[in-house]
C-alpha positions, 0 to 999 in steps of 0.5 A, a space after each residue: 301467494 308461492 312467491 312475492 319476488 319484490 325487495 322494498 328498501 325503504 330510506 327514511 328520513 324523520 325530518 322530513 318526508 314531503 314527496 313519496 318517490 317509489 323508484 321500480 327496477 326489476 333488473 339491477 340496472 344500477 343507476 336505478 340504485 344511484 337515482 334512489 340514492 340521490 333522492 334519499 339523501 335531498 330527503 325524499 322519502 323512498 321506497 325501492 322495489 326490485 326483483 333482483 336485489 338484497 338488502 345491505 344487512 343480508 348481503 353480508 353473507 358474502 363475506 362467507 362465499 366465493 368466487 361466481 356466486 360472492 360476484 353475483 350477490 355483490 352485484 345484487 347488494 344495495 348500498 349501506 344508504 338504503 339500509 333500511 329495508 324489507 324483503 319478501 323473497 328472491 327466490 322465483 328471480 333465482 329460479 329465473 337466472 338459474 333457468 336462463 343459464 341451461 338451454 331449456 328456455 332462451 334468457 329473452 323468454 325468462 326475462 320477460 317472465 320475470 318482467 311481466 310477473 314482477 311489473 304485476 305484482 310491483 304495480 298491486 303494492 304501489 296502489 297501497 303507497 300512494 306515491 307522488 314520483 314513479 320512477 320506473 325501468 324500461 320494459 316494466 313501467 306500463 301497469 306501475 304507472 297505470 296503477 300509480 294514477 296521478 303521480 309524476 310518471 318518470 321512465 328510465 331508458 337507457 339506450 336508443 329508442 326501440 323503434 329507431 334501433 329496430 330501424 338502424 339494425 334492420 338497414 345493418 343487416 341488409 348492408 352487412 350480411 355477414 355479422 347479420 346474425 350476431 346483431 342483439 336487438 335484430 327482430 324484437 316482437 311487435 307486442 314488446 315494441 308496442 309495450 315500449 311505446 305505451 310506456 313512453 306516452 305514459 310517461 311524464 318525463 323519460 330520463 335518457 343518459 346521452 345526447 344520442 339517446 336523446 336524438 334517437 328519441 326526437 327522431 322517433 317523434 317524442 317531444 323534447 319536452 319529455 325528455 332529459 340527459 343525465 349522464 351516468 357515472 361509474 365505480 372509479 377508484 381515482 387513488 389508483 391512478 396519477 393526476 398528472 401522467 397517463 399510462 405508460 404505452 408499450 413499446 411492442 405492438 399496439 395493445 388494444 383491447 375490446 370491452 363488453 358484450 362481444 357482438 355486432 351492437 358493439 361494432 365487432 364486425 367493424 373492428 375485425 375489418 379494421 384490423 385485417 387492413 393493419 400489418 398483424 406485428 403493429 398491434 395485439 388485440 383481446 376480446 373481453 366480454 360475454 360471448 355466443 359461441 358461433 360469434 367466438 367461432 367468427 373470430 377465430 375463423 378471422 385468426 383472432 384467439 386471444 377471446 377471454 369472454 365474461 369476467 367480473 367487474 374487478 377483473 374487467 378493470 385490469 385487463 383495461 389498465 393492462 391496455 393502451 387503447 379500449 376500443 368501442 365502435 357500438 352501433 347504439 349504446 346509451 351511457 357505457 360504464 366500461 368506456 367511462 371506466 376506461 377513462 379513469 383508468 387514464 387509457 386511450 377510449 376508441 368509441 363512436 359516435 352513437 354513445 357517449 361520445 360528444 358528451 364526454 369526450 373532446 377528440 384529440 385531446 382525451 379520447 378519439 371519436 369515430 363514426 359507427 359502421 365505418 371500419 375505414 375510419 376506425 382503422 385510421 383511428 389505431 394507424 394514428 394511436 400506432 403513429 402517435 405512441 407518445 401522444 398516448 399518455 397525455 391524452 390517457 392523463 387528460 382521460 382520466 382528469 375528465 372521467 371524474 365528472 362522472 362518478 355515481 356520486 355526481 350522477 345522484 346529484 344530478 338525477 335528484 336535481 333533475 326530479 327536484 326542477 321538474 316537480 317543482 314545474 309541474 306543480 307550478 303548472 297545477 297551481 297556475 290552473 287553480 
């Protein structure tokens, strides 16, 4: 074969290796990464395949790179916990990534190549591992959990219900034209839906990171019995900031920032609707976040012109510390890390209720919750930050107290608990029919 495109990191435990867990990820989805983590250290024996991702060993060549392309291999890294690895070669994903980069094929369409290729080949070795837990990425699961047999299948998806999404963005484009056209998600194939569907029922367990997630799902007709929340978590650095005090909040214009992709999934029509019914002098406002130019040309249509489009992690991360409020009014989100991250960092979040939201936040009192689609609202929501400057700080403090419940660290115990309780049922059950 030209090309094997799977990294295998395996963590081994000698004193104990009772369950094989084989954790599939074709992305760099890094909860995937935590999940295997957790697994490892409650002396699973894992095995970690992906696409995308390079042994800690090998990543130490990012020592001697810089800029983009030391940001890219960091991402693509594996934590020192999985050290123990075996690496059959990235480069047919390199070839993917630099394609998705020209305009000579869409990144939807190389996306999908490098899906079902890397689904396929993933699915041959796992006939050989003889896995007993699955643990597989939405949109490459079906022929790894159709090869795996009778292992306990466990689906990770992490945002809402594909057919419930398609159903909410079809009614956005219809009651608002105008940002119609920047709606990511908006007209997925009816092949790749149904793909989605067969993953679900093939799935003993689907692991959802938000109590809206796990709504869509139910509303969708998957049975609650399926499903678990495991809320993610975050890189937080909490020696950066005070335990006893917020940030200190400006004392010009109201700074709000935007985080994340720039697009009508994040809400940003709503936001510039928002704004455009507040007086220009009480707030300033910066678009942070991956960008399509006719969405950039929107904006500036709107008069806005502070557009800083995609940064690194690090860099994202200081444009939230220079904010007083980060606002995200998503449409559907599943567990969003910038919006946790702008918690610890001890700043105003601005976020709806299709997110995180309920879970995480109580309103007035360590963020403010809005309705999705509702600039009405979300305008009342910054009149109030404009109105309350010196409640900004408190709740900014309160923020960060309560993002350290939702670290990596937490999210591996938790998802390791999770998988422990339900294995621990369903050989009950297999034991009570013998």
């Amino acid at each position: 074969m030209f090309y094997r495109e799977w990294v295998v990191a395996s963590s081994m435990n000698a004193s104990h290796r009772r369950t094989k867990v084989a954790v599939v990820n074709a992305g760099t989805h890094p909860e995937l990464v935590h999940l295997a983590v957790g697994l490892a250290s409650a002396d699973f024996d894992v095995r970690y395949l992906s696409a995308s991702m390079v042994p800690y060993k090998a990543g130490r060549i990012r020592r001697l790179l810089r800029g983009r392309l030391k940001q890219d291999v960091n991402a693509r890294t594996l934590p020192p916990e999985l050290a123990s690895t075996h690496t059959y070669g990235l480069a047919l994903d390199l070839i993917f990534v630099a394609m998705s980069r020209t305009s000579l094929v869409s990144s939807a369409t190389v996306l999908r190549w490098r899906n079902r290729y890397f689904e396929y080949r993933a699915a041959r070795m796992l006939k050989q591992f003889r896995a007993d837990i699955v643990v597989a990425q939405q949109t490459v699961a079906k022929a790894v959990f159709d090869a795996c047999g009778d292992a306990y299948k466990i689906l990770n998806y992490p945002i809402a219900h594909h057919r419930w999404a398609q159903d909410l963005y079809e009614a956005e484009a219809q009651s608002n034209p105008t940002w119609s056209a920047f709606i990511q998600g908006l007209n997925v194939p009816e092949a790749e839906a149904a793909l989605l569907d067969a993953e679900i029922k093939a799935a003993d367990l689907v692991l959802v990171g938000s109590t809206f997630v796990r709504r869509t799902f139910l509303e969708a007709g998957v049975v609650d019995a399926k499903l678990e929340v495991v809320p993610l978590g975050a890189d937080i650095d909490f020696q950066g900031h005070s335990r006893d005090k917020g940030s200190e909040v400006s004392a010009d214009a109201l700074r709000i920032l935007f985080a994340g992709q720039v697009n009508q999934r994040k809400g940003v029509g709503y936001l510039v609707d928002a704004l455009e019914g507040m007086e220009a002098e009480d707030y300033s406002i910066r678009w942070v976040g991956p960008i399509e130019p006719p969405v950039r040309a929107a904006l500036v249509g709107r008069g806005f012109t502070d557009i800083t489009g995609a940064v690194s992690r690090a860099s994202m991360q200081e444009h939230i510390r220079q904010a007083d409020v980060v606002v995200l009014p998503s449409l559907i989100e599943g567990f969003p890390l910038t919006a946790i991250e702008t918690m610890a960092a001890g700043r105003v979040l601005v976020i709806s209720e299709n997110t995180f939201g309920e879970d995480v936040i109580t309103p007035g009192v360590d963020g403010l919750i809005v309705k999705p689609a509702d600039p009405v609202g979300l305008r009342d929501a910054l009149l109030w930050c404009i109105e309350n400057r010196i409640a900004l700080p408190p709740m900014g403090a309160a923020a960060r107290l309560r993002a350290e419940d939702f670290t990596w660290r937490k999210y591996e115990e938790r998802s390791a608990r999770t998988i422990s309780r339900r294995l621990e049922t369903q050989q009950s059950r297999q034991s009570n029919k013998h």
